[in-house]
C-alpha positions in Angstrom: 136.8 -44.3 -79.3 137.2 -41.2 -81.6 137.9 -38.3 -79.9 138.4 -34.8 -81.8 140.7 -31.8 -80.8 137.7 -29.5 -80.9 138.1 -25.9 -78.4 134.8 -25.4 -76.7 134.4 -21.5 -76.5 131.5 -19.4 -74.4 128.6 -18.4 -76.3 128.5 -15.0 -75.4 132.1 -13.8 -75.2 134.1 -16.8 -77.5 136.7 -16.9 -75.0 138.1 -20.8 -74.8 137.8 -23.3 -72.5 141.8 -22.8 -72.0 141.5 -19.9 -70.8 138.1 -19.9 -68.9 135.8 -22.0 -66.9 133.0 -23.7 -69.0 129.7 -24.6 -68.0 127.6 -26.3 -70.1 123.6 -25.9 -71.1 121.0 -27.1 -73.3 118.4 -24.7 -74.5 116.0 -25.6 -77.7 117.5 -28.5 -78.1 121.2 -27.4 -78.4 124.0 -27.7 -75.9 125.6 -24.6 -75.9 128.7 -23.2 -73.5 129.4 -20.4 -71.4 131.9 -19.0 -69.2 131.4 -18.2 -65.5 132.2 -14.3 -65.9 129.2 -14.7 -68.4 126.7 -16.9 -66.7 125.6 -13.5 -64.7 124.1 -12.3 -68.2 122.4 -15.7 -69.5 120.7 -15.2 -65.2 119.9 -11.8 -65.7 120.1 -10.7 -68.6 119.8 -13.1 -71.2 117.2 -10.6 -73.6 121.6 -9.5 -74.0 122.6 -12.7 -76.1 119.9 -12.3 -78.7 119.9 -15.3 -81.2 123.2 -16.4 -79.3 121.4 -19.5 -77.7 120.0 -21.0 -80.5 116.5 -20.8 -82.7 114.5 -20.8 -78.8 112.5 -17.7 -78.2 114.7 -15.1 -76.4 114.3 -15.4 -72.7 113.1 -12.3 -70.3 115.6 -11.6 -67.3 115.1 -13.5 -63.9 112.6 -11.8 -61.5 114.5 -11.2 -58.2 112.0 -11.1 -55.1 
């Protein structure tokens, strides 16, 4: 097996996954991370991460009943 020392880092704030929880995604094809202070924006606001996710047409925010 060939395992790499790579740092995965959230895709909106670049903080590590050493000093953060991680969870991942896939969006357009691309598995992307982001932390959990950040998840909030990718729910809510993800119009906020602009090209951040990837070549995928930028999202519009959750409608909350």
């Amino acid at each position: 097996m060939n395992e790499t020392n790579v740092t995965l880092t959230c895709l909106n704030c670049a903080q590590p996954e050493t000093n953060v929880p991680l969870v991942a995604l896939r969006y357009a094809g691309q598995q992307r991370w982001v932390c959990s202070r950040c998840l909030p924006v990718l729910i809510h606001h993800p119009e906020r991460l602009g090209n951040k996710l990837g070549d995928g047409p930028i999202l519009p925010a959750a409608e909350i009943d």
